[in-house]
Structure formats: C-alpha cells, structure tokens
C-alpha positions in Angstrom: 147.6 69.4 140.7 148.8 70.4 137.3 147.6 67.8 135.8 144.1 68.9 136.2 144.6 72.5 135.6 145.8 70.9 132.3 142.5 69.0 131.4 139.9 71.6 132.9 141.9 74.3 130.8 141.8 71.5 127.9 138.1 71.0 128.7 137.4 74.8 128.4 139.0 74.9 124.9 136.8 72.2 123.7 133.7 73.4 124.4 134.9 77.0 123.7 136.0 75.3 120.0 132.2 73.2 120.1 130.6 77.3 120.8 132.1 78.7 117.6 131.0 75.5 115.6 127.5 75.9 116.5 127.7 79.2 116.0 129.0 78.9 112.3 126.3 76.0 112.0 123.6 78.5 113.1 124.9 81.3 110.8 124.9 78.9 107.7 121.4 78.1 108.3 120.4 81.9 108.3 122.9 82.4 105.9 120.7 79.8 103.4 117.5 81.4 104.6 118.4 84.4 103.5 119.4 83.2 100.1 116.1 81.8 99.5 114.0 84.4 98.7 110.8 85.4 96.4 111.9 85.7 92.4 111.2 88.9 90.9 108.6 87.0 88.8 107.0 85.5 91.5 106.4 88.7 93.2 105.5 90.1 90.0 102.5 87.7 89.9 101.6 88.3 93.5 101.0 91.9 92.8 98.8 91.3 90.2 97.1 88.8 92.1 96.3 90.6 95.0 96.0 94.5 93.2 94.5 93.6 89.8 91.0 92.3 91.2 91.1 95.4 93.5 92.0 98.1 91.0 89.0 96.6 88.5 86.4 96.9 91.4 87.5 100.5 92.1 87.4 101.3 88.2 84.0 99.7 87.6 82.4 101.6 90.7 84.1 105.0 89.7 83.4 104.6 86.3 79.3 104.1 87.1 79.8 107.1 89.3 81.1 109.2 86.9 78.8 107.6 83.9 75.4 108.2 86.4 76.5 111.6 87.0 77.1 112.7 83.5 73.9 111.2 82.8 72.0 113.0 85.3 73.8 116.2 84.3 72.3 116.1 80.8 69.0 115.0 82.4 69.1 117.7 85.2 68.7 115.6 87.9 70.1 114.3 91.1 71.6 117.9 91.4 71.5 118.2 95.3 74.2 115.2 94.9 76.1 116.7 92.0 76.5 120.0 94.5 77.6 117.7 97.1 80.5 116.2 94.4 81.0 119.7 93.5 82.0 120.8 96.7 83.9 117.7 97.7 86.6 118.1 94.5 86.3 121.9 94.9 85.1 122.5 91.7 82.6 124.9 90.6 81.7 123.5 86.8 79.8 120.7 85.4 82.8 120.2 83.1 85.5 120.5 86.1 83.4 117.8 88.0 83.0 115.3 84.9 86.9 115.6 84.8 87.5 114.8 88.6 85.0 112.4 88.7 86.4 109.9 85.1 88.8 107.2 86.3 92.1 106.7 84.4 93.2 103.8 82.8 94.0 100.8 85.2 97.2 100.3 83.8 98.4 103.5 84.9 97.5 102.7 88.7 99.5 99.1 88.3 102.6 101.5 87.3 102.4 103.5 89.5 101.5 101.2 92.6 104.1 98.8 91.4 106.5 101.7 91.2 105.9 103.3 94.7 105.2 100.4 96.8 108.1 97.8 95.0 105.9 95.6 93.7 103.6 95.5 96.9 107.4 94.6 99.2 107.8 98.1 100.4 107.6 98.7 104.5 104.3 101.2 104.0 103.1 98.9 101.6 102.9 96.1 104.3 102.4 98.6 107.3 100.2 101.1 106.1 98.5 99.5 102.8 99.9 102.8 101.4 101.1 101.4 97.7 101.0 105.3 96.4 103.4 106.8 98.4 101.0 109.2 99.7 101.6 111.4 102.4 99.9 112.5 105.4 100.6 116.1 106.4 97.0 115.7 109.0 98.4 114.6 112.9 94.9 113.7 113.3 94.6 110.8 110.9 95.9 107.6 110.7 100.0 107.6 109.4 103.1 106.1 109.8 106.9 108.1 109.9 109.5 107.1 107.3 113.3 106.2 108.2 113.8 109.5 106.5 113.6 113.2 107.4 113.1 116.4 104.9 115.5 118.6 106.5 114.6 118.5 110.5 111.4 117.4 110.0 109.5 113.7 110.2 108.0 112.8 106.8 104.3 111.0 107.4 102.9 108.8 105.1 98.8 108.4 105.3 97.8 104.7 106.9 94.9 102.5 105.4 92.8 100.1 106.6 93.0 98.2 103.3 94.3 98.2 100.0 90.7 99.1 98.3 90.8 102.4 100.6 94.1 103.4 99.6 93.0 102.6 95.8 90.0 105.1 96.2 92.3 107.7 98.0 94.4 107.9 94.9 92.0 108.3 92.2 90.1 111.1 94.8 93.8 112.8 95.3 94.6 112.9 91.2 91.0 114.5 90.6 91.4 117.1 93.6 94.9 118.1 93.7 95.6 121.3 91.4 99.1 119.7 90.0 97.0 117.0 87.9 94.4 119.8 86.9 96.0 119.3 83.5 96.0 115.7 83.8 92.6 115.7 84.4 91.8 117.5 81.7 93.3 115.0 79.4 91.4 111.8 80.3 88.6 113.6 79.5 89.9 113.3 75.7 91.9 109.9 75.9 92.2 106.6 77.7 95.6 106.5 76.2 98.0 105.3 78.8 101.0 106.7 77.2 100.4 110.1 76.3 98.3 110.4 80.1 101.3 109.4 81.8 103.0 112.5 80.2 101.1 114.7 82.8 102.3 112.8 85.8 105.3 115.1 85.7 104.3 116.7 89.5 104.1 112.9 91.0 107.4 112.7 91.5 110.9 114.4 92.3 112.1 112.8 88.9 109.7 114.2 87.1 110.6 113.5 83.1 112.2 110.0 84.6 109.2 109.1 86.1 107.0 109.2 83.7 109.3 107.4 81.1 109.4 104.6 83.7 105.5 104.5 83.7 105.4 104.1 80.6 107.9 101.6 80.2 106.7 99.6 83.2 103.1 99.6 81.4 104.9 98.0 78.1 107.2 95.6 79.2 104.2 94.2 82.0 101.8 94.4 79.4 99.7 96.4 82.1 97.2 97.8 79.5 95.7 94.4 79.2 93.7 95.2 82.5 92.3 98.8 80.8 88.7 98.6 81.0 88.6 100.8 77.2 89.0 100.6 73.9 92.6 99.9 73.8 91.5 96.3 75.6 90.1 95.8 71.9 92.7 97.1 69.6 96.1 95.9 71.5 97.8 95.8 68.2 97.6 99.7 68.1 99.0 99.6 71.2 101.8 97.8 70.4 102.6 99.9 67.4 102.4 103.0 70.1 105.3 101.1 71.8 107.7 100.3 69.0 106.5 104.5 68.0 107.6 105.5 71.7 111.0 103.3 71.7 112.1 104.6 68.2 111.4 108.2 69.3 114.0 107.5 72.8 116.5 105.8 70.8 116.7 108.8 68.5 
C-alpha cells in the first residue's frame, strides 16, 4: 500500500516537473517573439511609404485650391465660393483667406506626423488614423479616449476614417485655429521649413523643444526632399541652413 502511494506521489512530481518545462518552453518562444521586432529604419521607411504618397496628394489638391482661388480673387470671380471659404476659416479678408487657404511645406507634416503618431506605431495612429494628435472636444463625432486623464476628466482624441482625412483635418485645423494666426501669416512669405516651424510654439506643451525637434527631425530625415517648392531645387541652400542652425545651438 505504500508502495503505491510512493509511485502515484512520484508520478505527480513528474508530470508536475514536465508542466514547468513546457511552461518555460512556451515562455522562450514568446520570449524570442518579442525580441524580434521592426528596426527603427524599417519603420522609418514604412512611414514614408505609406504617408509620403498621401501627404503629396493632399498638397497638390490644396495647393490648386488655394492657387484657383487667388486667381479668381484677382479676376473677381467665383465669389459666391470664396464667401463660402470665407465663412468656413472664419475670416473676413481676401488676405486672411489666401493665408488659411496656402498649404505648408510637406516636410513639416512628416515631422510632425512622425513626431505625434511614433512613426505611424502609436495606439491612435492604428485605432483612430489620428497621426496629429488631434483632439476631439465634440461627443457627437467620431473619437477614441486616451489611457490618460487631465485632472478628472477623459481626454478624446478625434477618430478618422483614413489617413488622407486626418491629413486634410490638419492643414484645415493650422489655417483656422487662432494660435497659428501667426503661422499663417508666415507661409504666406516663406516655404522655409525651418524658420516656419518657429511658429509651432502653441502645438505642443514643450513648446521651444518642440519646435527644435521639428526641425531637427526634418534634417537628419532629409524630410525637405518631399517639399513641393523651391527649396526641392536648391537643396544645397538648405543644407548650408542646417550647418547655420547647428552652429547657432552649439553656441
């Protein structure tokens, strides 16, 4: 009778040892598939895969918009339409129109995008197709909560149906919004990437930081190839902005 209390305890106590060494097989696996995971330069080239060909579409059909309206401004027509723009960007001028309606430079968008949505990896990025880090402050249109609160209350951030909407919703939210009024005003007189990322100040909490890291991010990328300007044409000038910039933070 002892004897087999002996062997089924002994029995237990090898399959309780053949458990644990599953176990510790299964967890090496996991272990090795969480090891494996996407370089930072192969997610690097997936966000400009995916958001370049996007962010070029959106330019070229904002900048016709604004080109065709300017036009028609200086021809005095299409006006019932320019009223219409007028009262969608809350704007009362021809002049304060023209400066909502002119797209920035695409390199600015990449910095930004890539800043905000971690290189297209973030969970509202994925989620939401929100790559700005736009929020949503409407209960009535589509959003998503963060993990985080601002005090005792929910932060929402605005949901998209794709990544071309959310692309359009940013350039209409830095022509509207009265913090970029100066901004605005500034690509009027320059496609230069690095002195309009100066007047991003209000995007962020980090204000002087941020900016410095849009501009950084726009150099070391080489982001300003995809500017649909001048600056496309005279890279070299833009490189001698860069070594300019870095000389003036290193002093």
């Amino acid at each position: 009778m002892k004897l087999k209390k002996i062997v089924y305890v002994l029995c237990l106590f090898l399959l309780f040892l053949a458990g644990c060494t599953d176990s510790s097989k299964k967890e090496k696996v996991v272990e090795k598939i969480a090891v494996k995971q996407i370089s930072v330069n192969e997610k690097k080239q997936h966000f400009k895969d995916v958001l370049v060909p996007i962010a070029i579409g959106v330019f070229n059909e904002l900048e016709a918009q604004y080109l065709d309206i300017k036009a028609d401004m200086k021809n005095n027509k299409n006006t019932k339409m320019i009223e219409k723009l007028k009262k969608e960007y809350k704007v009362k001028t021809d002049e304060l129109l023209l400066q909502s309606l002119k797209p920035h430079p695409i390199s600015i968008l990449l910095a930004q995008a890539a800043a905000e949505s971690a290189w297209l990896t973030s969970r509202f990025a994925k989620e939401a197709n929100n790559i700005f880090g736009v929020w949503s402050f409407n209960k009535n249109e589509p959003r998503i909560a963060a993990s985080g609160m601002r005090g005792d209350k929910t932060i929402y951030l605005k949901k998209y149906t794709t990544l071309q909407e959310s692309v359009r919703d940013y350039y209409k939210n830095l022509g509207k919004t009265g913090a970029y009024k100066e901004f605005r005003r500034q690509r009027i007189l320059t496609d230069n990437p690095y002195i309009l990322s100066n007047y991003l100040v209000s995007y962020s909490e980090k204000k002087e930081v941020y900016t410095e890291l849009l501009k950084s991010m726009i150099r070391y990328n080489k982001f300003y190839e995809y500017d649909i300007n001048k600056y496309v044409e005279n890279k070299i000038k833009i490189e001698d902005q860069n070594q300019t910039i870095e000389k003036s933070i290193l002093n």
